[in-house]
Backbone bond lengths (Angstrom), bond angles and torsions (degrees), N, CA, C in turn:
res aa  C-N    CA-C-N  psi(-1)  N-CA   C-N-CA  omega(-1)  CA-C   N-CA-C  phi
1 X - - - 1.456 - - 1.526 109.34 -
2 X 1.188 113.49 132.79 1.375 129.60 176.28 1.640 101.12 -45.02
3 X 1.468 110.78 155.67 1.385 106.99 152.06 1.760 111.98 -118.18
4 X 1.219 106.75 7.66 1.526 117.50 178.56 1.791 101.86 -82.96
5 X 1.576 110.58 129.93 1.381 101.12 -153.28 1.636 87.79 -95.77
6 X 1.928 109.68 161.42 1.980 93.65 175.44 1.030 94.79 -85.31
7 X 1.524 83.20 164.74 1.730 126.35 159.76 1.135 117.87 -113.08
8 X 1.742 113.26 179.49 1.328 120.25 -178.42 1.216 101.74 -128.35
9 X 1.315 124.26 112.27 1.442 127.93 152.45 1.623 110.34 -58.28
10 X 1.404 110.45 156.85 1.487 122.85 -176.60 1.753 90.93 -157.95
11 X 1.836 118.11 104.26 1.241 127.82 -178.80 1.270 112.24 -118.43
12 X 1.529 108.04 148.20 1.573 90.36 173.55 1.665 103.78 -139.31
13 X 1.178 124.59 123.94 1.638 130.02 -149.71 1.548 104.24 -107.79
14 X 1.104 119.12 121.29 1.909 122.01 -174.61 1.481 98.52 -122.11
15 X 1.418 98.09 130.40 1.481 105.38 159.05 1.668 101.13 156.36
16 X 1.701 125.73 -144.40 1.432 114.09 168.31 1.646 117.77 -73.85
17 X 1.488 128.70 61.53 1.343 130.67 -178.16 1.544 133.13 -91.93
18 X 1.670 83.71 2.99 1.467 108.84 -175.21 1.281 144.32 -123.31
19 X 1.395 120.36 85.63 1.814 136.12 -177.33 2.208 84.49 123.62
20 X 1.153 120.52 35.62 1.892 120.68 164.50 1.320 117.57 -130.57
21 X 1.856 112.88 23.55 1.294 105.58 170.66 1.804 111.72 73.13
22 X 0.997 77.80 18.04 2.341 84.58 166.15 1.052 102.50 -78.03
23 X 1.532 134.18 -55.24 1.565 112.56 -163.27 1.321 99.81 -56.32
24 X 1.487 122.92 -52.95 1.357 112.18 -147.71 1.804 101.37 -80.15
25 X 1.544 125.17 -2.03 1.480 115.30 173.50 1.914 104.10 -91.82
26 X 1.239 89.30 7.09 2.093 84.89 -177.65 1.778 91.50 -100.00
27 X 1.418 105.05 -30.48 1.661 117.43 -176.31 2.001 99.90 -59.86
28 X 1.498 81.38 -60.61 2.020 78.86 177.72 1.488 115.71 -68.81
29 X 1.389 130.03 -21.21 1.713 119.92 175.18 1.340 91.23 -72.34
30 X 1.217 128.23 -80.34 1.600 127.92 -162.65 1.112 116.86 -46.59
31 X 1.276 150.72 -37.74 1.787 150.08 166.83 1.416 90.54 -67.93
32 X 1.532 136.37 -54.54 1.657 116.49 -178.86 1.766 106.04 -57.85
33 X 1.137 122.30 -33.12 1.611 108.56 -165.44 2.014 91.01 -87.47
34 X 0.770 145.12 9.73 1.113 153.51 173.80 2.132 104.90 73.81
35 X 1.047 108.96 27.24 1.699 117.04 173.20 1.476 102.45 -53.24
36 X 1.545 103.87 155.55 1.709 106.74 150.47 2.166 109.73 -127.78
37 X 0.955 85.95 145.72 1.969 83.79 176.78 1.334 96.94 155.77
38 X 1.403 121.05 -150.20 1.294 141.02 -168.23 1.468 122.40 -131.76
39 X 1.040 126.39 174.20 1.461 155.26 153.51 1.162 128.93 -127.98
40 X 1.855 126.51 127.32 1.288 109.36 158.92 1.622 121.95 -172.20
41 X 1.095 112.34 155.45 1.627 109.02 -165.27 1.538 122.32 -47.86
42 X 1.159 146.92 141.11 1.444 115.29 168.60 1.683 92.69 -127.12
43 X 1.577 104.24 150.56 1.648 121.54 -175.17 1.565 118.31 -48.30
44 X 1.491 126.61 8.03 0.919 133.72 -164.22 1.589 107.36 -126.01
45 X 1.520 97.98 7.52 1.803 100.99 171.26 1.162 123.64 101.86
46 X 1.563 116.56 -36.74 1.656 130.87 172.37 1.249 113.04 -79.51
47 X 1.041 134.63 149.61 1.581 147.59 121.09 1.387 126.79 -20.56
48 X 1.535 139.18 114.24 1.342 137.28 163.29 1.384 104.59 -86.65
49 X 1.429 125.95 128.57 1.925 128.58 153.48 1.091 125.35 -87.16
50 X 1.473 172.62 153.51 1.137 162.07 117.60 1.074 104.57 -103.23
51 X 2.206 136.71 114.23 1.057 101.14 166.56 1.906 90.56 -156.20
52 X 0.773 101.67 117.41 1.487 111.07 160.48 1.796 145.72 -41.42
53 X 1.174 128.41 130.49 1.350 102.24 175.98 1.997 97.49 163.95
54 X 1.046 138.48 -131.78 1.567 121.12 -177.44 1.491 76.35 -126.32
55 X 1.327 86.89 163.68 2.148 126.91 -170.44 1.546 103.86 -42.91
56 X 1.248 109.79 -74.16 1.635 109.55 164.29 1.549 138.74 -26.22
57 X 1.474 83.06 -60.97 1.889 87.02 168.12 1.658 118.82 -64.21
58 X 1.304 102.92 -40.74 1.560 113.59 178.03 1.782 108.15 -58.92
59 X 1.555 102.70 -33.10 1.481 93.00 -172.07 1.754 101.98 -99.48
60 X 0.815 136.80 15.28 1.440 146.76 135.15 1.139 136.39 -75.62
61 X 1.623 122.94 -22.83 1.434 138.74 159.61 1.966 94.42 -73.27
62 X 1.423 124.78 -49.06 1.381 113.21 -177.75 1.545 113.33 -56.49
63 X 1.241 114.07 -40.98 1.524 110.05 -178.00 1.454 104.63 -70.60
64 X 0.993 141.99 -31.06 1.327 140.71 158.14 0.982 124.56 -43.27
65 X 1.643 122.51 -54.55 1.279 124.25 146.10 1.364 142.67 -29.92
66 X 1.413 90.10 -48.98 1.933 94.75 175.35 1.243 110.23 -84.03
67 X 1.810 138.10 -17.46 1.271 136.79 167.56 1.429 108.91 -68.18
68 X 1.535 105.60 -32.86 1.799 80.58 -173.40 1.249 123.65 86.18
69 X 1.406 123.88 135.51 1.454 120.83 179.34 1.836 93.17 -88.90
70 X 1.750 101.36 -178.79 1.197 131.13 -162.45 1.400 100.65 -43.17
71 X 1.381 107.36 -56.14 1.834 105.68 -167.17 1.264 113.10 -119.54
72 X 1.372 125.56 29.71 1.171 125.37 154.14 1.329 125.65 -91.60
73 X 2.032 133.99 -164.34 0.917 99.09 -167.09 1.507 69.14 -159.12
74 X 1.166 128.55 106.36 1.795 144.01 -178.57 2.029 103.80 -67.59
75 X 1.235 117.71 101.65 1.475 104.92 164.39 1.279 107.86 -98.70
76 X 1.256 133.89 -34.28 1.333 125.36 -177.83 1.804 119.27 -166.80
77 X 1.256 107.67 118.40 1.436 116.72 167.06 1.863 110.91 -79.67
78 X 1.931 84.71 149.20 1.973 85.16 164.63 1.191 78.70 -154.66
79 X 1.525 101.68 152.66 1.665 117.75 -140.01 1.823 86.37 -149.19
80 X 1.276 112.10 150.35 1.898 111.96 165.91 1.564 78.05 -171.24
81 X 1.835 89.30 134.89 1.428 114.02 163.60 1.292 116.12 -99.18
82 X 1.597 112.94 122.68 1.813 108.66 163.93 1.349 84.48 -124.17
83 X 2.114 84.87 178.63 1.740 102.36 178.14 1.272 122.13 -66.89
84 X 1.205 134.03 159.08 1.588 122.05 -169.43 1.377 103.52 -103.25
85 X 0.961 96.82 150.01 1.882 114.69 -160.07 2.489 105.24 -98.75
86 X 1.563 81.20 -17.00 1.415 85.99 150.10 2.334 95.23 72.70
87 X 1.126 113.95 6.19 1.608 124.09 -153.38 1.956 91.88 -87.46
88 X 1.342 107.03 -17.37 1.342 101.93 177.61 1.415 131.68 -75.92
89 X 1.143 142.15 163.41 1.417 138.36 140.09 1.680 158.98 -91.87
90 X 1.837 62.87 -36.02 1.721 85.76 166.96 1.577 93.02 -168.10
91 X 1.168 118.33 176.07 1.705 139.06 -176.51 1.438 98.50 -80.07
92 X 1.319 115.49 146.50 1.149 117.72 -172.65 1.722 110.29 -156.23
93 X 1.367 134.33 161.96 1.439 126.74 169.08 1.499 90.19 -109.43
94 X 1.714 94.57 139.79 1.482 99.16 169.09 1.550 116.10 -119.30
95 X 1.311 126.79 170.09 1.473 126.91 -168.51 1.728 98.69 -65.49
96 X 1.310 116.36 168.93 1.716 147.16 -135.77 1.994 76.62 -77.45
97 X 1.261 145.13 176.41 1.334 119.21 97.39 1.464 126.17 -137.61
């Protein structure tokens, strides 16, 4: 067992991330790194992340982020770590807002 306690990343990804299958490639990094939280579009073009889990995994879901799936096109991540509140279960996509 780790002694590094989790956190919660809270990201928000701008650029082509929207209608190329990003939510669902942030959905497959985060269930592979074993995360729990969300994903989801917001009306302003970017991507919202919220997802919980220890420092490492979180900073391996960010590089994921900034690579980008196949047909998207990553211009810019912003990233803030707090403590994780632990309210999740599993990763999930949530509706647009």
């Amino acid at each position: 067992m780790s002694s590094i306690p989790e956190k919660r990343l809270h990201a928000r990804v701008r650029g082509r991330v929207q209608g190329v299958g990003f939510r669902y490639y942030v959905l497959s990094a985060a269930v592979e790194l074993g995360l729990t939280g969300w994903v989801r579009n917001r009306r302003d073009g970017s991507v919202e992340v919220v997802a919980e889990g220890d420092l490492e995994s979180l900073k391996s879901l960010v590089r994921a982020l900034e690579r980008g799936s196949r047909s998207s096109a990553v211009d810019q991540v912003t990233t803030d770590l707090q403590p994780a509140s632990g309210e999740f279960g599993s990763f999930y996509v949530r509706p647009t807002l």
